[in-house]
C-alpha positions as CSV (number, residue, x, y, z in Angstrom):
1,X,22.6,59.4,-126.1
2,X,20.8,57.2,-128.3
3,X,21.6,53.2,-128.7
4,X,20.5,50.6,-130.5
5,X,20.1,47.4,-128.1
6,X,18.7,43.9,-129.8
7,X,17.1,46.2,-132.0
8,X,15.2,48.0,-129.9
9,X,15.9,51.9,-130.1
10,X,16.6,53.1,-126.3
11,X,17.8,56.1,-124.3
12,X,20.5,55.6,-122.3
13,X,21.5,58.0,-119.5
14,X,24.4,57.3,-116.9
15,X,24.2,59.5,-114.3
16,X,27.5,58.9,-112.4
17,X,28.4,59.5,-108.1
18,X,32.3,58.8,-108.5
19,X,32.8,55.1,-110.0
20,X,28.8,54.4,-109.5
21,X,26.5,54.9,-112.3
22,X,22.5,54.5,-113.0
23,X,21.9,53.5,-117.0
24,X,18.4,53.4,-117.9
25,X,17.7,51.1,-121.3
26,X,14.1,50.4,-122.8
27,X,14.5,46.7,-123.5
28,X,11.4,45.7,-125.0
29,X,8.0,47.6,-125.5
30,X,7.3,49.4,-122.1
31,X,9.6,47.5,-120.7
32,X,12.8,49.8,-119.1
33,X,15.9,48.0,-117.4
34,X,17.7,50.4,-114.4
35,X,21.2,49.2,-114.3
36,X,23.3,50.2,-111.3
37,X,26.8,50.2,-112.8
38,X,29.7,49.3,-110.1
39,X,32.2,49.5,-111.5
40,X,34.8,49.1,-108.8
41,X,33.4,46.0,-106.8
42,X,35.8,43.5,-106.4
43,X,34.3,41.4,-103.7
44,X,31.1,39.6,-103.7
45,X,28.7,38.2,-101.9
46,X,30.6,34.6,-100.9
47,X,33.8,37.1,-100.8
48,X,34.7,35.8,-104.9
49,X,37.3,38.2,-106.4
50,X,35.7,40.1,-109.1
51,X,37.3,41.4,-112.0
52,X,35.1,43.8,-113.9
53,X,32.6,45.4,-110.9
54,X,29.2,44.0,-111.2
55,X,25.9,45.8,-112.0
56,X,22.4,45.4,-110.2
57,X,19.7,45.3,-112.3
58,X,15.8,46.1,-112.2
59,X,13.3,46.5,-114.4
60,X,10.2,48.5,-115.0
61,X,7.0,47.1,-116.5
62,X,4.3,49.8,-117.9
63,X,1.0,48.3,-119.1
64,X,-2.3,49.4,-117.5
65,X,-0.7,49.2,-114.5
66,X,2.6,49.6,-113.4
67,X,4.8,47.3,-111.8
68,X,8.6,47.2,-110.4
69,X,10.9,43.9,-110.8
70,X,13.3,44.6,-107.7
71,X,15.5,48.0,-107.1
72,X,18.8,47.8,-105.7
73,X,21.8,48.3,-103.3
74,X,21.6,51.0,-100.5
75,X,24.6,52.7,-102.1
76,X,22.7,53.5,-104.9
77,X,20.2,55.1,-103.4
78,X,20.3,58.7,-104.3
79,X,21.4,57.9,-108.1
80,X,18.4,55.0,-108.3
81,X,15.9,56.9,-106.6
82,X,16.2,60.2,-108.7
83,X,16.6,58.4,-111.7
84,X,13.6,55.8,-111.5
85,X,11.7,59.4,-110.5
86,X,12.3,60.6,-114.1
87,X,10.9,57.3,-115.3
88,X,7.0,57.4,-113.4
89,X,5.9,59.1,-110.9
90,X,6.4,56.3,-107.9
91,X,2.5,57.3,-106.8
92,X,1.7,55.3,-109.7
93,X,3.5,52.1,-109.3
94,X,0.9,49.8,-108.5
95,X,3.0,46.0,-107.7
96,X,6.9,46.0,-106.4
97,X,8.1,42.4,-107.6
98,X,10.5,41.1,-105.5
99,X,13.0,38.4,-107.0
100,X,14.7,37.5,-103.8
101,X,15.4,39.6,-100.9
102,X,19.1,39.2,-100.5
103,X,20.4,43.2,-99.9
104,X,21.9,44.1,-103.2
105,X,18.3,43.5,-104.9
106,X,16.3,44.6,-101.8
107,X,18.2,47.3,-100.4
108,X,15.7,50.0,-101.5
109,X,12.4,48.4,-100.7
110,X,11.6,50.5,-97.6
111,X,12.6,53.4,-99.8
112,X,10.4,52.4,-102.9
113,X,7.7,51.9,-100.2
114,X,8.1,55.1,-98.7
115,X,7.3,57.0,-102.2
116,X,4.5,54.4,-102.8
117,X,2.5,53.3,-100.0
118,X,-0.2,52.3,-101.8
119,X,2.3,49.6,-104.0
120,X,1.2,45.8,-103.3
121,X,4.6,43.5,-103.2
122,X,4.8,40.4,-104.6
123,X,6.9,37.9,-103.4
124,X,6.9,33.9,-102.1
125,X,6.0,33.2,-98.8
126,X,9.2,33.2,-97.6
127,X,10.2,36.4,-99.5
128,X,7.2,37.9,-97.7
129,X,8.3,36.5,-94.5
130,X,12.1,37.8,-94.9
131,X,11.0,41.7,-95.6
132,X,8.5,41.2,-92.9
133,X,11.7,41.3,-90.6
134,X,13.4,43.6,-92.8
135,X,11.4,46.6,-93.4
136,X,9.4,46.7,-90.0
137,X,6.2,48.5,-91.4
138,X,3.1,47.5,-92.6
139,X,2.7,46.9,-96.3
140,X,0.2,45.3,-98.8
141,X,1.2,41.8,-99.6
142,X,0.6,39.3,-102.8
143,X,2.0,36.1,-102.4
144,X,2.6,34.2,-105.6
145,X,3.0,30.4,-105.9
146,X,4.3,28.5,-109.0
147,X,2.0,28.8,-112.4
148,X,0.4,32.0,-110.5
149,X,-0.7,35.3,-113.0
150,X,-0.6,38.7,-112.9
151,X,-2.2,40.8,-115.6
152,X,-0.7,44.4,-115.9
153,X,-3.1,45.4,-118.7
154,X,-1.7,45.9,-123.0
155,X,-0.6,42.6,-123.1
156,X,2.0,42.5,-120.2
157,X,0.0,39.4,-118.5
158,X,3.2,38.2,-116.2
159,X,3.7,34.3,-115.0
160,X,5.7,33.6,-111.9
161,X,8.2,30.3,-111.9
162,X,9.1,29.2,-108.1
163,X,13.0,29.4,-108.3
164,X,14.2,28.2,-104.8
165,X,17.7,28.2,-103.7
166,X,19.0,30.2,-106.8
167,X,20.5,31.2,-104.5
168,X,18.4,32.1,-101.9
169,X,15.3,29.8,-100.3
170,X,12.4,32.9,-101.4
171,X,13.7,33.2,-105.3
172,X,10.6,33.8,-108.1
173,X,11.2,34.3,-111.7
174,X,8.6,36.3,-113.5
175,X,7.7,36.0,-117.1
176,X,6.5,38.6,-119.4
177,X,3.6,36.9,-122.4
178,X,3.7,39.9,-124.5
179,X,7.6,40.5,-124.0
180,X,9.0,37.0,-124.0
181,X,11.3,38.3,-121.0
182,X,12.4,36.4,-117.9
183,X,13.3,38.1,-115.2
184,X,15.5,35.8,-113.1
185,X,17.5,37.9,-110.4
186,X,20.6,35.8,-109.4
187,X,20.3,33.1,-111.7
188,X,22.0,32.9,-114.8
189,X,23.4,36.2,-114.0
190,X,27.2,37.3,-114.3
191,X,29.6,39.9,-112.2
192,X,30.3,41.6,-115.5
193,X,29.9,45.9,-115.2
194,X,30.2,47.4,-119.1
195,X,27.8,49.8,-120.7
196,X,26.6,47.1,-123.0
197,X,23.6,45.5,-122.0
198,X,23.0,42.4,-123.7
199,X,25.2,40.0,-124.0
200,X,26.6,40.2,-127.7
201,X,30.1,39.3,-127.1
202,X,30.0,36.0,-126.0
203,X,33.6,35.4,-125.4
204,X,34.5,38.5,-123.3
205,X,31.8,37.3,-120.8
206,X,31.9,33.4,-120.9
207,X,34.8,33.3,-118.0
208,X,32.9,35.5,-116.0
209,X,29.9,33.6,-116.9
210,X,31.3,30.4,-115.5
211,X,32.9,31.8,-112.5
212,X,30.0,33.3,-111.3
213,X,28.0,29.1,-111.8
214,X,30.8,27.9,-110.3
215,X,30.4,29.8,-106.9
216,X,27.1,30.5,-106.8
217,X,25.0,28.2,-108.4
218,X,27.2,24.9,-108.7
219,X,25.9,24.4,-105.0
220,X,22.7,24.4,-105.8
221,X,22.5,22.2,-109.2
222,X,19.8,20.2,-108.2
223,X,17.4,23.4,-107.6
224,X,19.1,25.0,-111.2
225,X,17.6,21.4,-112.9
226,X,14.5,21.8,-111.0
227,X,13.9,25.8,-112.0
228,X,14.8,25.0,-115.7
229,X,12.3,22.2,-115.6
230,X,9.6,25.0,-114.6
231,X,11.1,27.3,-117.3
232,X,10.6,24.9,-119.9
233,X,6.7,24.8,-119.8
234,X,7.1,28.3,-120.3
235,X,6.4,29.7,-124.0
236,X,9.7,31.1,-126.0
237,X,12.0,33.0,-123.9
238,X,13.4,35.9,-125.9
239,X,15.3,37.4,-122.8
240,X,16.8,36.7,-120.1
241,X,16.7,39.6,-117.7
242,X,19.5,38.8,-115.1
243,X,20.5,40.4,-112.1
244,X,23.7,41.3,-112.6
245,X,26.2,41.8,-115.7
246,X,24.4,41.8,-119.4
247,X,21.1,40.2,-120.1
248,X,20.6,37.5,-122.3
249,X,19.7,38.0,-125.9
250,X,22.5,37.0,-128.3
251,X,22.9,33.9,-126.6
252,X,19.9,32.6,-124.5
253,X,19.8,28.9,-125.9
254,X,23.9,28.8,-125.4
255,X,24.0,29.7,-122.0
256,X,21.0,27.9,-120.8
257,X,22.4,25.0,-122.1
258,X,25.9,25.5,-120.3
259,X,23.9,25.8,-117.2
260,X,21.7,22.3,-117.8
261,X,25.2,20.9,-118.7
262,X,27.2,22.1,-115.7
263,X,24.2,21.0,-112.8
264,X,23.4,17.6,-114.6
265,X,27.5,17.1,-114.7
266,X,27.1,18.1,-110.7
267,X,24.5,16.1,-109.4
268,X,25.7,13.1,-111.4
269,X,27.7,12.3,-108.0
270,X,27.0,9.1,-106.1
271,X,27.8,11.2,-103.4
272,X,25.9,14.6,-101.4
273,X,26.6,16.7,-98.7
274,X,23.5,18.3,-96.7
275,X,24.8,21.7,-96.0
276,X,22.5,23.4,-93.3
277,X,21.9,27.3,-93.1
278,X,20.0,30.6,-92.2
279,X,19.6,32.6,-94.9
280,X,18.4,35.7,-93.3
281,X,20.6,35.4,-90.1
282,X,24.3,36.5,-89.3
283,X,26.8,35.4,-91.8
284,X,25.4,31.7,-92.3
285,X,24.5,32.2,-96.0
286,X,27.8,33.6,-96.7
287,X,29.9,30.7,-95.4
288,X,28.0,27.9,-96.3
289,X,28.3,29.1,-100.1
290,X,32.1,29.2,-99.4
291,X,32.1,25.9,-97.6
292,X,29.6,24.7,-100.4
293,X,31.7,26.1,-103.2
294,X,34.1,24.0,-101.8
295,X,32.8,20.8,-101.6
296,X,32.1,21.3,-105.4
297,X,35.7,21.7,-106.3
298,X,35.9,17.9,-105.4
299,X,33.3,16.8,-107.5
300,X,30.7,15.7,-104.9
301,X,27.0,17.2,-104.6
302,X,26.0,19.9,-102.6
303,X,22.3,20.1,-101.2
304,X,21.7,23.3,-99.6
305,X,18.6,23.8,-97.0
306,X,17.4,27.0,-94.8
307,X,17.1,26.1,-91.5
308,X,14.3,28.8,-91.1
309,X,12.1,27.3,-94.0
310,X,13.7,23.6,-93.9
311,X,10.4,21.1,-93.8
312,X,10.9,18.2,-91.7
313,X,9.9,15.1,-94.2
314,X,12.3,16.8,-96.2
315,X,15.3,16.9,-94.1
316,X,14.6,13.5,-93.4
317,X,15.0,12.4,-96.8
318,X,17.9,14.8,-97.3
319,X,19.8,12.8,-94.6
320,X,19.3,9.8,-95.6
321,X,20.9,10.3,-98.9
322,X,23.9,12.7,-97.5
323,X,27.7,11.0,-96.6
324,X,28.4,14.5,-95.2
325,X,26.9,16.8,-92.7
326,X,27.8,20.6,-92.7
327,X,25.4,22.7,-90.1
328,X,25.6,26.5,-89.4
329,X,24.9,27.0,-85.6
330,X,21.9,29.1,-85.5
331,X,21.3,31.7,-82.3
332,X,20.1,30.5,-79.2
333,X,16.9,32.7,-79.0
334,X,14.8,34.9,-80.8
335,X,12.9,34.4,-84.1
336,X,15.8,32.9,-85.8
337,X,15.9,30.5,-83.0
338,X,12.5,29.4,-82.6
339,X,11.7,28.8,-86.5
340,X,14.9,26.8,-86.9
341,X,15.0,24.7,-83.8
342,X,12.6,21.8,-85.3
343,X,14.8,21.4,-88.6
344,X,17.8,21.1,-86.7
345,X,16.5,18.9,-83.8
346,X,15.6,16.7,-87.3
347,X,19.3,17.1,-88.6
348,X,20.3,15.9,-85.4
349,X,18.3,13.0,-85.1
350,X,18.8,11.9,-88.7
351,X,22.4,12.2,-88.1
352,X,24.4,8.9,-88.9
353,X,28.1,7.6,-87.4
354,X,28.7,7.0,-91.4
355,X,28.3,10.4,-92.2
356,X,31.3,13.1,-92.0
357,X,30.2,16.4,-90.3
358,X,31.3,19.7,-89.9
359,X,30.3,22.6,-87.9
360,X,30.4,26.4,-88.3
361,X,29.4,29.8,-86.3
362,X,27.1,31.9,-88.4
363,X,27.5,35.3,-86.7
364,X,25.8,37.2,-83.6
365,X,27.0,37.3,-79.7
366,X,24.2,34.7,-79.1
367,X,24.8,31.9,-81.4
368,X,24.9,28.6,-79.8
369,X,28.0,27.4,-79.5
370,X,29.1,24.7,-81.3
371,X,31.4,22.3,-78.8
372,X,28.2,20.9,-76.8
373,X,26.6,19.4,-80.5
374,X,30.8,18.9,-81.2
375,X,30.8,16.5,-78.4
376,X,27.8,14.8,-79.1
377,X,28.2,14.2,-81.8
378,X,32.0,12.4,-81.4
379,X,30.1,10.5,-78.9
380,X,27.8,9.0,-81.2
381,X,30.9,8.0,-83.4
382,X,30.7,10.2,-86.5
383,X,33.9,11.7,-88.3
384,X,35.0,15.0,-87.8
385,X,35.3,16.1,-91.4
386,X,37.2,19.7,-90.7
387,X,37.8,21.3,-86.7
388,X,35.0,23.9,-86.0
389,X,35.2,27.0,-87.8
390,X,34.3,29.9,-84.8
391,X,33.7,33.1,-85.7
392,X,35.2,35.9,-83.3
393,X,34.7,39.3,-85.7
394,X,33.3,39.9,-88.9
395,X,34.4,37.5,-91.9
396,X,37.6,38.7,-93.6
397,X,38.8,36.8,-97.0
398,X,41.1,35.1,-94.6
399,X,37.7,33.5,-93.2
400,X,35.9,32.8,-96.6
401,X,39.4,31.0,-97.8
402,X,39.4,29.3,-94.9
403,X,35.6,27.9,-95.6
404,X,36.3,27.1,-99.1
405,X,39.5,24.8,-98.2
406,X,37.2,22.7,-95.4
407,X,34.9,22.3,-97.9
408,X,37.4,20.7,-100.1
409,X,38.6,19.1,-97.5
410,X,35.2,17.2,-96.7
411,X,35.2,16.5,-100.3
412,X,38.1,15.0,-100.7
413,X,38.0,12.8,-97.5
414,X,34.3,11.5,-98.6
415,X,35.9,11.0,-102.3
416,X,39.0,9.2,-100.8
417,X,38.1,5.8,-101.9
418,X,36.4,6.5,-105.7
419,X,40.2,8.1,-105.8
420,X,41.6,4.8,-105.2
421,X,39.5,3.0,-107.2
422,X,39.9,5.3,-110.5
423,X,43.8,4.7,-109.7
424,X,44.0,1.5,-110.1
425,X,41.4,1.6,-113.3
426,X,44.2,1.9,-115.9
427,X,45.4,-1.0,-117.6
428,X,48.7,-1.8,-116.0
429,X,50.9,-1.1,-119.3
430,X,48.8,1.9,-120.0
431,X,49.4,3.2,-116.8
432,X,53.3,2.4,-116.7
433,X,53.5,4.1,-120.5
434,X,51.3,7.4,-119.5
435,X,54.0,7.5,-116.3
436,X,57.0,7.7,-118.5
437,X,55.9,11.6,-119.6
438,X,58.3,13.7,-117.4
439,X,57.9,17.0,-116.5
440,X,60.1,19.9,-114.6
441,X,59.0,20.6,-111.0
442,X,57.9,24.0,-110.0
443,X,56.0,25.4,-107.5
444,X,53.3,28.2,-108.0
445,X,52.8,31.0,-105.5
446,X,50.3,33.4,-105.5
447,X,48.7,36.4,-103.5
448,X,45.6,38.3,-103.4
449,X,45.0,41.0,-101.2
450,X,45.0,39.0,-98.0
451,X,44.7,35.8,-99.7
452,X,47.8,33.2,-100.1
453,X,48.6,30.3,-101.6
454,X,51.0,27.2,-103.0
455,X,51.4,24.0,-105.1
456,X,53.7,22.0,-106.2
457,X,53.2,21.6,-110.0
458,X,55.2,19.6,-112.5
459,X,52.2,19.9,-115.8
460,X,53.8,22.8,-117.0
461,X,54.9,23.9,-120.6
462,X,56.1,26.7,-122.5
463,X,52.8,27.7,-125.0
464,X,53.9,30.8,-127.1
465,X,56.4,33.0,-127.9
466,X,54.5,36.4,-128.8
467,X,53.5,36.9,-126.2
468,X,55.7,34.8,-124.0
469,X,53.1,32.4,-122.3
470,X,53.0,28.7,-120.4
471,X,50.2,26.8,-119.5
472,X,49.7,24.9,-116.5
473,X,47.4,22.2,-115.5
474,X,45.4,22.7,-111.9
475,X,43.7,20.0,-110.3
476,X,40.0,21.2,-109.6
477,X,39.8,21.0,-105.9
478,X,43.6,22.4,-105.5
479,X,43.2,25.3,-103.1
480,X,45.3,27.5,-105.4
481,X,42.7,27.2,-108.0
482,X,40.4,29.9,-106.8
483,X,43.3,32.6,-107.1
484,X,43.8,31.6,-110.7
485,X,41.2,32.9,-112.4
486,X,41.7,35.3,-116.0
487,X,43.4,38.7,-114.7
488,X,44.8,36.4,-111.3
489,X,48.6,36.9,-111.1
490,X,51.3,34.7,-109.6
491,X,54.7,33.1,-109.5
492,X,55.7,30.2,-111.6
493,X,59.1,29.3,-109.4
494,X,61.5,26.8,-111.0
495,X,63.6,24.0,-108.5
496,X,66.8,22.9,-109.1
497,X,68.3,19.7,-109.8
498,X,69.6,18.8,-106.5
499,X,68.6,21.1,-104.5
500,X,64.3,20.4,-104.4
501,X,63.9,18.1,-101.9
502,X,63.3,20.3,-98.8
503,X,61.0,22.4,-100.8
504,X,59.3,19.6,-102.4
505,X,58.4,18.0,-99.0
506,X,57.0,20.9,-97.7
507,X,54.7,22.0,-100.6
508,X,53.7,18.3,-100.8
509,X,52.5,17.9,-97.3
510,X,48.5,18.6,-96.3
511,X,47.7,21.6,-94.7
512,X,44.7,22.4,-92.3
513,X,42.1,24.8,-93.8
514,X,43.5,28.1,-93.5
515,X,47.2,27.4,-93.1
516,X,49.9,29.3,-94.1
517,X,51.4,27.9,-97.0
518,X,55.0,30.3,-96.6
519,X,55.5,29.5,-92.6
520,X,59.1,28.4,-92.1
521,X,59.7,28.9,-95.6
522,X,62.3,31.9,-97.0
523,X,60.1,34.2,-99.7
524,X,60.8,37.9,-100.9
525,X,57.9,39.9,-103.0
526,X,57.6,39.8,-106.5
527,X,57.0,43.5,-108.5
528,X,53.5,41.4,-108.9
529,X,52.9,41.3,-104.8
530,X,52.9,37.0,-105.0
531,X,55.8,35.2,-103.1
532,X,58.9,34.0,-104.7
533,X,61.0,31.3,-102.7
534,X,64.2,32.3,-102.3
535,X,65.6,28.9,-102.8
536,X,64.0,28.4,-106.5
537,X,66.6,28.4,-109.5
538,X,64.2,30.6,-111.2
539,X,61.0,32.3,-111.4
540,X,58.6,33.4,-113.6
541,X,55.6,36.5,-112.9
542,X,52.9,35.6,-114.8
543,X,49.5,36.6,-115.3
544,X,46.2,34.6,-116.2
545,X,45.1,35.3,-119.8
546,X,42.3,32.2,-120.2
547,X,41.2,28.9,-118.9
548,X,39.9,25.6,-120.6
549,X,38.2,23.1,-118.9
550,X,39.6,19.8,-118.8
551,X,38.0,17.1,-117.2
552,X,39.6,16.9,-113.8
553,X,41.6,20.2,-114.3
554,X,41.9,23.4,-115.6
555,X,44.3,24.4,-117.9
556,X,45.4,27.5,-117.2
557,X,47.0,29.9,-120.6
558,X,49.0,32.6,-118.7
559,X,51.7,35.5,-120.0
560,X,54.9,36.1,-118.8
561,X,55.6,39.7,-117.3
562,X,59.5,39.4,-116.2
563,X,61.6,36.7,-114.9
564,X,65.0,35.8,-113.6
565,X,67.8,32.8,-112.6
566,X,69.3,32.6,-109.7
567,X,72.1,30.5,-111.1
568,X,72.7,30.5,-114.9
569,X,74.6,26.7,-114.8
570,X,71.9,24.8,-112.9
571,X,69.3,22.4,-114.1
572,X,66.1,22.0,-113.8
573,X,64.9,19.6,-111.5
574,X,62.2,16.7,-113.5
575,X,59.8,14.7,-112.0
576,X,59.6,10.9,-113.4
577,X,56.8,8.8,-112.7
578,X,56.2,5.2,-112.7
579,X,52.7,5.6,-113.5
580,X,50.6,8.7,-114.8
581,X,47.1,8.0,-112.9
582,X,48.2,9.9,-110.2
583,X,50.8,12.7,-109.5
């Protein structure tokens, strides 16, 4: 089949092994993108929902010499080996270029390796350092630092931008001269599977877009402003080659610039957490970005640091600055062990009774546990900012939910005074006036696989007729926010007049991290699988159309699927305020 793609004339083949499919697309003069098409992936990485599959991208580079910008997952390999085969002959590849060496880009190195032998890989130090561990055979090695060149030969003369943290501690971009492509692995990237491969349609992707910044790159702001600083004393960038989803074309300068915008509106935050992990050990990346993505809900800055590549001086100065603490206990021997032991004897030692910390198992039979440093540290005075998270068996969503929420817990708790203060900012007639806007009360249940959860919501308001829809305004760092995304589905139940009060209290309360929302509490299943309480006057299924931003909250735009009333002469139970800075 022949496309058209920017302009540039391509063949596309799509070999597929059941829902899994291998598109090869020349992108630019002897330049050729590999796309791994998943289409049925709906977890990810930090255990997100996803709901269009993803797609794992690499890219193939043909001047003089030849090189290879990352391969792929081990699921694909069959279908990416075969195909990448028909492209060159892998005896000729002369450089592998690896992004990052998280799995899903990495998974085939030893394989790629195997065909070519003779192939030099270039990498960061720390990249080097990772496969090291991860391939277990000898290979030839190039490490690249920031500004460093590669010349391929016909113009392809490539530039490599260190890109730490985004979102792992060994990330390089690599930037194509004669191409004006950017090959940035994670970063800027989308879960977004589709046979189009540029990003022309800016408004089917921009949710997923946003989504995808929000959990994996909102934690690490500071290092997104730091990377685009680097990109900018790069010449014109036509492309972005992403890692996953659609490159960049159609929309480069838009989506850079959402991406400045978000981080600088992130790290604007008089207050940071340090969150402490291992990136190449256990589960510790994992469930510091769900603990991280947390923290971010509330509004607060996230620093992120490896344990295995953390420099002292720099933890140091990262504590000093940090109200919160979050630390991933590392193993008690080993490699892992014994390169991470002087960055967290520094954590420790920096460690203030004014900061909040929180500790968490990363994975493995010999982590060290974390009640000896627990009861240190209480000793020394410091707050407990969440109980430990332990980790018994392998991470289920239960376990990533349960991350996010003491995230957003630690947020909230360091944020609890700037609360107070913007509460009593209004103008006292202001304030009184705003309160006099009443609204119904309702509470909004939802369920995702094994994923649950509740709030008590009184911003609600019919919004069309064709379709029937409402919209609904969420609170950023509300728990229930991450199960309302576009495509998300819940239960809008209505309370009655009367007969609230018991319901009301319980939704109100705080729960731990983790809880169960529905304990104690009478439901039956909707045909959409969320909860409805059997007490409600009414209830609503509803599913999540779009999303607008709004400050403090997200207004939510959903349709209306079915519905029913329990009792035809009841009213609706309203909420009046006295003032309208606070619910």
């Amino acid at each position: 089949m022949v496309v058209t793609a920017g302009g540039v004339k391509a063949s596309s083949t799509a070999p597929k092994l059941g829902r899994l499919a291998v598109q090869t697309v020349e992108i630019a003069p002897e330049t050729l993108a590999l796309r791994s098409l998943d289409w049925d992936r709906d977890r990810f990485d930090i255990e997100f929902g996803l709901q269009n599959g993803t797609t794992y991208n690499s890219f193939l580079i043909q001047g003089d010499k030849i090189a290879l910008v990352d391969t792929s997952h081990r699921k694909f390999q069959d279908l990416y080996l075969e195909i990448l085969a028909q492209q060159v002959d892998p005896q000729r590849i002369d450089y592998l270029i690896i992004s990052h060496t998280e799995p899903d880009h990495s998974g085939l190195v030893s394989d790629i390796l195997a065909l070519a032998p003779q192939a030099t890989v270039v990498a960061s130090k720390v990249a080097i350092q990772f496969l090291e561990n991860l391939i277990h055979q000898p290979f030839a090695r190039q490490i690249v630092k920031n500004g460093d060149r590669l010349d391929l030969g016909q113009g392809h003369e490539l530039e490599f931008v260190i890109a730490p943290n985004l979102h792992w501690p060994d990330t390089i971009f690599t930037y194509d001269a004669k191409t004006q492509i950017l090959f940035t692995c994670d970063a800027f990237g989308l879960h977004f599977c589709d046979d189009s491969v540029f990003d022309e349609d800016l408004d089917l992707i921009a949710e997923d877009f946003r989504y995808y910044y929000d959990c994996l790159m909102a934690p690490n702001a500071r290092s997104v402003l730091s990377a685009m600083k680097r990109m900018a004393e790069l010449p014109d960038i036509e492309t972005i080659a992403t890692g996953h989803g659609p490159l960049l074309r159609h929309n480069v300068g838009e989506l850079t610039g959402r991406y400045r915008a978000w981080s600088q509106a992130q790290t604007k935050g008089e207050t940071t957490v340090a969150v402490f992990y291992m990136s190449d050990y256990g589960y510790s990346d994992r469930l510091s970005q769900a603990i991280a993505h947390g923290i971010t809900k509330t509004g607060v800055a996230v620093e992120m640091m490896d344990l295995r590549t953390a420099d002292p001086q720099e933890v140091r100065e990262l504590m000093s600055e940090a109200a919160g603490v979050v630390i991933g206990m590392p193993p008690q021997s080993g490699t892992a062990a014994a390169t991470a032991s002087t960055a967290l004897s520094t954590v420790l030692v920096s460690t203030s009774s004014k900061q909040a910390v929180g500790l968490f198992e990363v994975g493995g039979g010999d982590d060290e546990s974390v009640y000896p440093l627990r009861n240190r540290l209480q000793e020394m005075g410091v707050t407990e900012a969440f109980p430990p998270i332990l980790l018994k068996e392998v991470p289920s969503e239960a376990t990533y939910q349960l991350c996010e929420e003491a995230g957003t817990d630690l947020g909230q708790w360091l944020t609890r005074d700037r609360t107070v203060k913007q509460m009593k900012a209004l103008d006292t007639d202001l304030d009184k006036a705003l309160g006099r806007l009443s609204g119904g009360l309702y509470i909004i249940t939802a369920q995702k696989g094994d994923l649950s959860s509740a709030m008590l919501a009184s911003w609600v308001s019919q919004a069309s007729f064709k379709p029937l829809g409402v919209t609904i305004a969420v609170a950023k760092d509300r728990a229930i926010e991450s199960l309302m995304h576009v495509g998300d589905r819940f239960v809008l139940n209505v309370l009655e007049e009367g007969n609230y009060q018991l319901l009301m209290k319980h939704f109100l309360k705080r729960f731990s991290p983790g809880a169960d929302r529905f304990a104690g509490i009478k439901i039956y299943a909707a045909t959409n699988g969320c909860p409805i309480l059997a007490d409600a006057l009414a209830y609503l299924e509803c599913e999540v159309s779009s999303r607008m931003e709004c400050s403090d909250h997200w207004i939510v735009y959903s349709t209306i699927q079915a519905g029913r009333v329990s009792k035809p002469d009841a009213l609706t139970a309203i909420h009046h305020r006295k003032v309208g800075n606070h619910y």
